[in-house]
FIMAR-482662 format. One record per residue (C-alpha): residue in one letter; chain; x, y, z. Coordinates in Angstrom, 3 decimals. Layout:
BEGIN
> aa / ch / east / north / up
> a / A / X / Y / Z
...
This chain:
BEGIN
> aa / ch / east / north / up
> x / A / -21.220 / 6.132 / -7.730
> x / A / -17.546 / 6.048 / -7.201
> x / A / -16.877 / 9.294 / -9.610
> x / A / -19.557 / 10.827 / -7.317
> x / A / -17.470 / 9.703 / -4.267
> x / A / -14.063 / 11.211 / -5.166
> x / A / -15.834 / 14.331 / -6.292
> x / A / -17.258 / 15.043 / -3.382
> x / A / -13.966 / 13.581 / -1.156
> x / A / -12.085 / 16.010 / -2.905
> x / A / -14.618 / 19.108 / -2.249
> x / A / -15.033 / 18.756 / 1.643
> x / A / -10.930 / 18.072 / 1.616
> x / A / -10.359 / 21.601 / -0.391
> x / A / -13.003 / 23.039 / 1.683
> x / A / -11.659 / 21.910 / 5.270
> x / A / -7.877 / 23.144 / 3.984
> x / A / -9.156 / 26.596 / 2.791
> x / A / -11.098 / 26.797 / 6.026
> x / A / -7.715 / 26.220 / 7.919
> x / A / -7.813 / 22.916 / 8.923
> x / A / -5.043 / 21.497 / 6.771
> x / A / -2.579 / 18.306 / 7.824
> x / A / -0.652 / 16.396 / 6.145
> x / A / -3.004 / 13.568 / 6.156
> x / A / -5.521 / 15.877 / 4.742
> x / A / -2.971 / 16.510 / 1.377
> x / A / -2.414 / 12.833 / 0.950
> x / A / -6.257 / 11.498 / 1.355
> x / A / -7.209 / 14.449 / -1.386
> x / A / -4.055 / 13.261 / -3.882
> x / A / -5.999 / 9.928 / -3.465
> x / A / -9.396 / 11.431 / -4.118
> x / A / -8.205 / 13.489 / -6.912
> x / A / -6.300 / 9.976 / -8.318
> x / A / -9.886 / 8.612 / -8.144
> x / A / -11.897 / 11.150 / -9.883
> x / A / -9.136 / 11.310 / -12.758
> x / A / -9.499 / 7.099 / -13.040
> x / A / -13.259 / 7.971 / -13.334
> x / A / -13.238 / 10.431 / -15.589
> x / A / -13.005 / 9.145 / -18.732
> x / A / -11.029 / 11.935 / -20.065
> x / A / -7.368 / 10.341 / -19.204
> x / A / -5.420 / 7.267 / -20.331
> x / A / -5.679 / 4.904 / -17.968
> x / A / -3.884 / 1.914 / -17.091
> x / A / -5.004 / -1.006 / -14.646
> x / A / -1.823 / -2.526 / -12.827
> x / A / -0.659 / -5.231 / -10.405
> x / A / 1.026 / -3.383 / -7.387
> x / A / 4.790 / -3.451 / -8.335
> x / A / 4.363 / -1.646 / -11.365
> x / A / 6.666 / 1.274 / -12.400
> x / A / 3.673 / 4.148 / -12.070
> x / A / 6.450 / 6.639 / -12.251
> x / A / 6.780 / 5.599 / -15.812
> x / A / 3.551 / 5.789 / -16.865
> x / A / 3.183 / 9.070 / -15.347
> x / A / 6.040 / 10.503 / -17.264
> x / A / 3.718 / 8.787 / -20.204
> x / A / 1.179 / 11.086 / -19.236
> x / A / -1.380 / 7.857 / -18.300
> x / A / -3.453 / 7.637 / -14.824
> x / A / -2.575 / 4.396 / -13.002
> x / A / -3.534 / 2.653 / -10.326
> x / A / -3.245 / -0.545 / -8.851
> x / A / -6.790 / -2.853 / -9.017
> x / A / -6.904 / -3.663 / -5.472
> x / A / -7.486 / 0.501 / -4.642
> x / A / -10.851 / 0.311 / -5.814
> x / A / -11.559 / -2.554 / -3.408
> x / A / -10.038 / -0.820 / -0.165
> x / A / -12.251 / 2.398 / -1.772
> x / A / -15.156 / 0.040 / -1.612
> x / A / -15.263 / -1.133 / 1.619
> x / A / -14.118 / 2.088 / 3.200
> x / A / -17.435 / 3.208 / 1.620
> x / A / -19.408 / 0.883 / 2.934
> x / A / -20.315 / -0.316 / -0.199
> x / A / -18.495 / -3.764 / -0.929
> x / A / -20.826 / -6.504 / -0.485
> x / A / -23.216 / -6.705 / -3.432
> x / A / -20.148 / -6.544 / -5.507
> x / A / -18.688 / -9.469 / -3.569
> x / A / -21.938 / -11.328 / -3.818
> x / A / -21.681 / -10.655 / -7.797
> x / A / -18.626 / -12.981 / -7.732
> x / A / -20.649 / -15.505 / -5.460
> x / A / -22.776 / -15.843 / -8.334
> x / A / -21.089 / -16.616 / -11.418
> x / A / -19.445 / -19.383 / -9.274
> x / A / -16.229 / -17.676 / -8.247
> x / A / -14.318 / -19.456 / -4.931
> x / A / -15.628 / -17.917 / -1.346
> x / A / -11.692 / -18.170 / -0.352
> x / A / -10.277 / -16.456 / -2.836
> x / A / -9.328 / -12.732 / -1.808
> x / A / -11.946 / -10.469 / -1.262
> x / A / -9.880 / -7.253 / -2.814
> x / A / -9.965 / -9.500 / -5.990
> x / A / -13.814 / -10.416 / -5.601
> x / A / -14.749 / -7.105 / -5.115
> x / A / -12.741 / -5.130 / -8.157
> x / A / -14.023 / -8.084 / -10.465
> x / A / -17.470 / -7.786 / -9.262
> x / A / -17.626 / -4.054 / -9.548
> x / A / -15.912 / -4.863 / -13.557
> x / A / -19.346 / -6.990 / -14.007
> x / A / -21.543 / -4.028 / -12.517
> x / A / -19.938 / -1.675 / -14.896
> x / A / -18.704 / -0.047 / -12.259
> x / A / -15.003 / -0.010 / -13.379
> x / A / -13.767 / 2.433 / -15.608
> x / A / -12.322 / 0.713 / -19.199
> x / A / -9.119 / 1.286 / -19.208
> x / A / -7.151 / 1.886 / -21.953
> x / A / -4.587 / -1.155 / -21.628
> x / A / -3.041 / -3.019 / -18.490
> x / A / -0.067 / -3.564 / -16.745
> x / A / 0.156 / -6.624 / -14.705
> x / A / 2.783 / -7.986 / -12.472
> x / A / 3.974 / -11.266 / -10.698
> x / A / 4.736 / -9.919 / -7.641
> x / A / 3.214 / -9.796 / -4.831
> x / A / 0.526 / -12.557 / -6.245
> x / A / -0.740 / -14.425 / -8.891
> x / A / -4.363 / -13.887 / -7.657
> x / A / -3.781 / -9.978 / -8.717
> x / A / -2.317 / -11.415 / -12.307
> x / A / -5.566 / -13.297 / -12.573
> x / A / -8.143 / -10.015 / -11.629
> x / A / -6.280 / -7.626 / -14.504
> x / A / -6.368 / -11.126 / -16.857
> x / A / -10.163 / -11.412 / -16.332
> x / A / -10.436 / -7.465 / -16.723
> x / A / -8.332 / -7.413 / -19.738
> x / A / -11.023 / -10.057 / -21.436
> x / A / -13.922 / -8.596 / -20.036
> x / A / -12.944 / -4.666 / -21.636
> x / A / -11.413 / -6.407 / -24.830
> x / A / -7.996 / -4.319 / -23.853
> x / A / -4.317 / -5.588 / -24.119
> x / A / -2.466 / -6.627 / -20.748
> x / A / 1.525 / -6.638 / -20.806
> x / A / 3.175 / -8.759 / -17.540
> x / A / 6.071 / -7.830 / -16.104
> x / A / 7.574 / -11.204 / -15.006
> x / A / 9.658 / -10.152 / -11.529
> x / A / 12.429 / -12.258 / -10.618
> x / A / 12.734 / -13.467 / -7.265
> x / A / 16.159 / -11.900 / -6.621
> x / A / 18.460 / -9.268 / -8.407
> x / A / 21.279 / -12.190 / -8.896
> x / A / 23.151 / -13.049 / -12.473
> x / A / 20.918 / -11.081 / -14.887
> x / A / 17.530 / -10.785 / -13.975
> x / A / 18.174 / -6.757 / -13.259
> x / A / 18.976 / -7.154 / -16.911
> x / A / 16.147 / -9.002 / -17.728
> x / A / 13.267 / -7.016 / -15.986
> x / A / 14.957 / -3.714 / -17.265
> x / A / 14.311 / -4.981 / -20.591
> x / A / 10.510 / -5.763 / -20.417
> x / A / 10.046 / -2.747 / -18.835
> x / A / 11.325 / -1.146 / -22.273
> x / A / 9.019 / -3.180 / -23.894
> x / A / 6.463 / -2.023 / -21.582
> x / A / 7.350 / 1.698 / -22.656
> x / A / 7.061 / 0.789 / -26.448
> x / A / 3.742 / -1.180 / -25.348
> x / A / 2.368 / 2.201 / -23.828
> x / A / 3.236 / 4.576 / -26.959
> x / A / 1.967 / 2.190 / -29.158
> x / A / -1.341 / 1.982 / -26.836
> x / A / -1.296 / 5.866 / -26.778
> x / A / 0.397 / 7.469 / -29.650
> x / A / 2.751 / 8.846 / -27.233
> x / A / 6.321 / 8.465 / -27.384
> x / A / 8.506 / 8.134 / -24.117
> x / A / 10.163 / 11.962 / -23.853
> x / A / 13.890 / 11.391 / -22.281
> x / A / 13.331 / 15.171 / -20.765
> x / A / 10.061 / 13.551 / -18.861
> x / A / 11.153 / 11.132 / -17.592
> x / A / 14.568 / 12.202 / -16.088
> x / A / 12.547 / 14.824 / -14.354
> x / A / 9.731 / 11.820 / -13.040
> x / A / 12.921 / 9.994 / -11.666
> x / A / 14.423 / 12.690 / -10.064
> x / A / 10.639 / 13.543 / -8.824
> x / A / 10.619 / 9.877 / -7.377
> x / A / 14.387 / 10.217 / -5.835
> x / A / 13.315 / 13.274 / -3.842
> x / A / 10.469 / 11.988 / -2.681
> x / A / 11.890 / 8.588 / -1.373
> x / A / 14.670 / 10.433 / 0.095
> x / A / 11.974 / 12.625 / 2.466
> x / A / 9.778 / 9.436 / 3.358
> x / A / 13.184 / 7.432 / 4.215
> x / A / 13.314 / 10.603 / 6.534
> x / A / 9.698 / 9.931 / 7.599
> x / A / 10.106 / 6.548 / 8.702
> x / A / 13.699 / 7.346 / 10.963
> x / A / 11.396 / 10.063 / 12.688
> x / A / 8.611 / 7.458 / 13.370
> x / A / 11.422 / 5.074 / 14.910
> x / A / 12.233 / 7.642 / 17.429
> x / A / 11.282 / 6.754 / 21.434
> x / A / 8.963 / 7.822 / 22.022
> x / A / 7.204 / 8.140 / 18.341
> x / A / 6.083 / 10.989 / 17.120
> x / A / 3.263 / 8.538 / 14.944
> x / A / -0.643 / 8.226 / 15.628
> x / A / -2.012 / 4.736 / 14.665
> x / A / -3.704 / 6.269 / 10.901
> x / A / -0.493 / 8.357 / 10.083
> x / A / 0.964 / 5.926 / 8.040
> x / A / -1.489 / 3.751 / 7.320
> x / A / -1.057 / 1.993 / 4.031
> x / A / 1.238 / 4.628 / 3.332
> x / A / 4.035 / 2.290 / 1.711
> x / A / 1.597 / 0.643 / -0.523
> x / A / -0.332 / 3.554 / -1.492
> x / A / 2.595 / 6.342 / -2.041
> x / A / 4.360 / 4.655 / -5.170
> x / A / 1.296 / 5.764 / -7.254
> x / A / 2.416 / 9.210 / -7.163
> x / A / 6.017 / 8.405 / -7.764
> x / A / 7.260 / 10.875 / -10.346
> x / A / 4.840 / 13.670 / -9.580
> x / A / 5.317 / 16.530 / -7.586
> x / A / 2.714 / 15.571 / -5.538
> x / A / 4.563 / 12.602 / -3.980
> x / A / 6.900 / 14.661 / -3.099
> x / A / 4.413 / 17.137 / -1.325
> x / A / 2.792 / 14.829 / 0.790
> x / A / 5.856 / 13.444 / 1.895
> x / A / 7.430 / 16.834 / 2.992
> x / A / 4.141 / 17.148 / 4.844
> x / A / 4.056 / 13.919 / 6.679
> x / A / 8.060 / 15.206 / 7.702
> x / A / 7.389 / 18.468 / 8.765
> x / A / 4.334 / 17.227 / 10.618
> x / A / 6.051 / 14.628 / 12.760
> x / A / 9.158 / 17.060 / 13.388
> x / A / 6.644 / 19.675 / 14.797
> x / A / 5.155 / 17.013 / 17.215
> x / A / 8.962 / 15.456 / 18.146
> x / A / 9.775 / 19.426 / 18.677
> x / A / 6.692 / 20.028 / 20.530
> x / A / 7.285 / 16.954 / 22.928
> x / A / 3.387 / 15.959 / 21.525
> x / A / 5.051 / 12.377 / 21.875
> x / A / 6.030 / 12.402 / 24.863
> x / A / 2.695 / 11.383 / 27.146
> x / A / 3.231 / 9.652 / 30.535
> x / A / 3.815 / 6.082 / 30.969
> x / A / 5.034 / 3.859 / 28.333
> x / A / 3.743 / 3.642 / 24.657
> x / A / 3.045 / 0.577 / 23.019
> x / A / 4.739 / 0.252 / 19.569
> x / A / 3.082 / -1.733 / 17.607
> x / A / 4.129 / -3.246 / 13.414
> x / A / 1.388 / -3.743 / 11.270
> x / A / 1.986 / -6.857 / 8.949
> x / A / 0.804 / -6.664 / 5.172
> x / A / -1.968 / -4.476 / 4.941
> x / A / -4.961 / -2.896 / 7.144
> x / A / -8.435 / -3.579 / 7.644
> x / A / -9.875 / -1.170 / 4.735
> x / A / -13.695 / -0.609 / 6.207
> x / A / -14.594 / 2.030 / 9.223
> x / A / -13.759 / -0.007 / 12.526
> x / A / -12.587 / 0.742 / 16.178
> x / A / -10.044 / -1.343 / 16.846
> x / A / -6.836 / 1.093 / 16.425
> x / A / -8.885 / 3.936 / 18.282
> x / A / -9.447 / 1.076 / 21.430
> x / A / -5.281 / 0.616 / 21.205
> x / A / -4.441 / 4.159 / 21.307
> x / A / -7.027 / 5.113 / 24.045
> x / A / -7.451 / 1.828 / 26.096
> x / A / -3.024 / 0.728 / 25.611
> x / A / -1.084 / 3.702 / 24.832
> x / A / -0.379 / 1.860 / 21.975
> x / A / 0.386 / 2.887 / 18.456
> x / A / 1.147 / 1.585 / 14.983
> x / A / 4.165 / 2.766 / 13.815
> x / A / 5.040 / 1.185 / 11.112
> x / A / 3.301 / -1.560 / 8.231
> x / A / 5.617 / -3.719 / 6.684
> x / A / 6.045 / -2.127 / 3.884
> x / A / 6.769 / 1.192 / 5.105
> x / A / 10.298 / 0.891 / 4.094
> x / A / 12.513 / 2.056 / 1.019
> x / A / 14.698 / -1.368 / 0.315
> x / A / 16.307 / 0.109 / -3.135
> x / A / 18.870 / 2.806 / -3.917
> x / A / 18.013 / 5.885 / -5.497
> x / A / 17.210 / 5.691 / -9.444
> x / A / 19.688 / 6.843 / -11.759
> x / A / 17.213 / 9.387 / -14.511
> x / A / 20.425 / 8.527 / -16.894
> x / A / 20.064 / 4.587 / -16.812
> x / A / 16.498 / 4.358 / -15.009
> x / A / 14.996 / 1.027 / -16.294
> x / A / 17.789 / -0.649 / -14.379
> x / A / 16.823 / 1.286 / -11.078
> x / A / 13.183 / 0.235 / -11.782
> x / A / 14.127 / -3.119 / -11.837
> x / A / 16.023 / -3.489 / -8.654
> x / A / 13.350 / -1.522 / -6.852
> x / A / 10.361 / -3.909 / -7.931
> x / A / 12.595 / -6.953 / -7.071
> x / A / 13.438 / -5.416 / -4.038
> x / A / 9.671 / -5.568 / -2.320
> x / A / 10.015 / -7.766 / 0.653
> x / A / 6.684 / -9.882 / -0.843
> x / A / 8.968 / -10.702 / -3.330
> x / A / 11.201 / -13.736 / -3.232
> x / A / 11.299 / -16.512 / -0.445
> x / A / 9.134 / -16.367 / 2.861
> x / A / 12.823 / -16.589 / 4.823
> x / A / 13.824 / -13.000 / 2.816
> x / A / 10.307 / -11.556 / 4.111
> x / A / 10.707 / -12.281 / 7.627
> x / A / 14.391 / -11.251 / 7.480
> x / A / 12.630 / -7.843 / 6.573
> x / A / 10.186 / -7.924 / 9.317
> x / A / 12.919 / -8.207 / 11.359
> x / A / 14.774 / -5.336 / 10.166
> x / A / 11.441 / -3.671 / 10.928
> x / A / 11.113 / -4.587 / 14.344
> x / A / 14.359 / -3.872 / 15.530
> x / A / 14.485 / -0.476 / 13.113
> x / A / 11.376 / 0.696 / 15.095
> x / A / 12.116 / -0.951 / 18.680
> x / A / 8.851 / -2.812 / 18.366
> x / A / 6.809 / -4.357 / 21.199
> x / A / 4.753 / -6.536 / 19.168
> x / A / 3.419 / -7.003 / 15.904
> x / A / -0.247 / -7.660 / 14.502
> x / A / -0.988 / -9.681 / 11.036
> x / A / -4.307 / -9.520 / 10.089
> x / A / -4.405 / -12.546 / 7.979
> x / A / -6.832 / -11.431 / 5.631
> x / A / -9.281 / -14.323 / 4.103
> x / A / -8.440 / -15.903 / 0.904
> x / A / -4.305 / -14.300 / 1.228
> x / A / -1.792 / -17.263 / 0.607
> x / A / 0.625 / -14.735 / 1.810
> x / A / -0.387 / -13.429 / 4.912
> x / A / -2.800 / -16.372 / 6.060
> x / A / -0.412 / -19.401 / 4.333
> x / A / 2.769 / -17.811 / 6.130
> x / A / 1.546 / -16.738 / 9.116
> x / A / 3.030 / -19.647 / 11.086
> x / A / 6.796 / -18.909 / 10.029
> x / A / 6.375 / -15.465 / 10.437
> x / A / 5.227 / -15.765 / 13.936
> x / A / 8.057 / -17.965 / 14.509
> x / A / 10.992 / -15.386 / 12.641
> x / A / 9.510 / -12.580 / 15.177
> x / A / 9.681 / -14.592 / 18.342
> x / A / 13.514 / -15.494 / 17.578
> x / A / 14.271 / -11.822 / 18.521
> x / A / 11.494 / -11.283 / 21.514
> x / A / 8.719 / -9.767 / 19.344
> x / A / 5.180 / -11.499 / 19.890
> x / A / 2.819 / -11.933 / 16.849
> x / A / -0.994 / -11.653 / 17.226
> x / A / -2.485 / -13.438 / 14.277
> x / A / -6.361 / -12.169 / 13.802
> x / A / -8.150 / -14.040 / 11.098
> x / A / -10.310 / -11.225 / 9.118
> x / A / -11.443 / -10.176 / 6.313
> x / A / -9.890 / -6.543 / 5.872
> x / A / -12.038 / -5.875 / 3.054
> x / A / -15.627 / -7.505 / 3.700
> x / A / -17.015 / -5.823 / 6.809
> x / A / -19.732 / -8.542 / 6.713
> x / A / -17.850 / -11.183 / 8.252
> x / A / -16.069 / -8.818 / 10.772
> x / A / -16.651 / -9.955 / 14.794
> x / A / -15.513 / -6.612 / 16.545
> x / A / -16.364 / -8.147 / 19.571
> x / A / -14.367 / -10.972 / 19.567
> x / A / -11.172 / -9.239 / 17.603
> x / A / -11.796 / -6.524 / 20.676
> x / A / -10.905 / -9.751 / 22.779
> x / A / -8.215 / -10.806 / 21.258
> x / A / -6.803 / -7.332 / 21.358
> x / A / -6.832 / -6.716 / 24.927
> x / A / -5.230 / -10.084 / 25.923
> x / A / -2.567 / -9.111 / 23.608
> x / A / -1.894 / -6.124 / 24.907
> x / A / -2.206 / -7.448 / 28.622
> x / A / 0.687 / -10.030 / 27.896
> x / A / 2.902 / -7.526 / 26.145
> x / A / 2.492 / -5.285 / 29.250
> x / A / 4.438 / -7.946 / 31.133
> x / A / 7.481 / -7.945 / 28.919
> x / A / 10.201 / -5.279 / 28.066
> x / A / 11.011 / -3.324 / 25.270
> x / A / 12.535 / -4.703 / 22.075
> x / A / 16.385 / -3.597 / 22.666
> x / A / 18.674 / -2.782 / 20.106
């Protein structure tokens, strides 16, 4: 089913581009349908991961990674998710747990997940993710290494993640007979440089007034783009996205009547086909022009000394560390973007977004930015009320209409 998806995502993509209807939206969803079909395969070495794993590592290992929770934002964009939730429901797993997590594990149990070779897992951003790859690494009979992430870069934990992450390599070419070549991975790091130098450019164009961004642009871009970190591809899709929203500041495409709504997305979006950003853009003027982890919060890695630079940039993630460090970051957002307001949908069974909702709303409203807290699942359609979110929505954007700008 989901080798058959990709396939044929990636066929009406390369059709669409060779008819002339290219965009750099159209590059990036193909890189992720051509990321799928190689995880499905069965001809690469693949690796399961938590989120803050170094992929531009493994891809100088030559191995196909991906973070677990893709296949459940693939699932319920295709419509598909429920039976695999219900899977969970039945061997007794917790309703509130998160329903990313319930759906990979259930889709492990329908044989629906590719083995992979090994698995990487992570502490950060949660310990529900550590649990999934845990369960997966039983349930294939294939070795998981964690990465244990400090919760700050002070004394020597740099030092001491930079370290397991050399284990990690040796753990890899032991895995897969392949050694870690110096000459590949210099050139993945300086891949990965280049590219986070053009998306830093990215996200100062989308904090222009008025922003050159549509609602989707970026969507999950900050989460999704690290998996092609070290490829040339990364670095493809993000000259793309640059050159795209240069045309439209160039063009004036921005610059419609009347003021523009700009919106932050907190943690991540609803995955499955809804109509709630379309409503925003059409109904508001408003846009989303940034989620919170659109952002680059390390320095550039050097390819001499790189485990280091890996290191500081997974302890750098603003899930990482305390909940007063995160909303310091959402801060940073909202006055980096001048935002009106900010939306967390606080998806179902998250500690993080659901458990911290409360002191996030209360970090934004320090500095004039309003919160909107929707309770949803963002994977499980099932149990989604457009309706009433709709509602919710429009008195949101009815009381922001009465209030000015975020100024810097």
């Amino acid at each position: 089913m989901m080798k058959a998806y990709f396939t044929d995502m990636e066929a009406g993509i390369v059709k669409a581009i060779s008819e002339g209807n290219s965009s750099h939206r159209k590059l990036y969803t193909l890189e992720l349908a051509r990321l799928g079909k190689r995880l499905y395969s069965g001809a690469d070495s693949i690796a399961w991961c938590g989120i803050t794993a170094p992929f531009d590592l493994l891809n100088a290992m030559g191995v196909t990674s991906c973070f677990v929770e893709f296949i459940g934002a693939m699932l319920a964009l295709t419509g598909s998710v429920g039976p695999f939730i219900e899977e969970t429901d039945h061997i007794g797993y917790s309703a509130d747990a998160c329903s990313y997590h319930r759906s990979v594990s259930g889709a492990a149990i329908r044989g629906m997940m590719p083995a992979p070779n090994f698995l990487i897992g992570t502490t950060n951003p949660c310990s529900g993710g550590l649990a999934v790859l845990e369960n997966l690494a039983r349930r294939f009979e294939r070795e998981l290494f964690v990465l244990h992430i400090p919760q700050d870069d002070s004394a020597g934990n740099v030092r001491f993640l930079a370290d397991q992450m050399r284990e990690m390599a040796a753990f890899v070419s032991r895995i897969t007979g392949r050694a870690l070549d110096d000459t590949a991975l210099r050139k993945s790091v300086e891949n990965s440089n280049r590219a986070c130098g053009v998306i830093k450019e990215i996200f100062e164009l989308a904090g222009r007034v008025p922003s050159p961004v549509a609602s989707r642009d970026l969507s999950n871009f900050g989460i999704v783009m690290p998996l092609f970190f070290g490829s040339g591809q990364a670095i493809a899709i993000a000259e793309a996205y640059r050159d795209e929203f240069t045309k439209r500041i160039d063009a004036g495409a921005d610059g419609k009547p009347g003021r523009k709504f700009r919106l932050l997305w907190i943690q991540n979006r609803i995955q499955f086909r809804h109509g709630l950003e379309k409503m925003l853009e059409e109904e508001y003027g408003a846009s989303i022009i940034s989620d919170e982890l659109n952002d680059i919060t390390w320095d550039p890695i050097d390819p001499e000394n790189p485990f280091e630079g890996f290191a500081r940039r997974a302890i750098s993630i603003p899930f990482n560390g305390t909940i007063e460090r995160r909303i310091g970051h959402l801060k940073k957002l909202a006055w980096q973007y001048r935002i009106d307001g900010a939306i967390n949908p606080c998806n179902w069974g998250c500690r993080q977004g659901t458990g911290a909702r409360g002191l996030m709303e209360n970090g934004l409203r320090e500095i004039g930015v309003p919160v909107l807290n929707l309770e949803v699942d963002c994977v499980d359609s099932r149990k989604f009320a457009e309706g009433q979110m709709r509602t919710r929505l429009e008195a949101f954007m009815e009381m922001l209409d009465g209030r000015e700008p975020l100024r810097g």
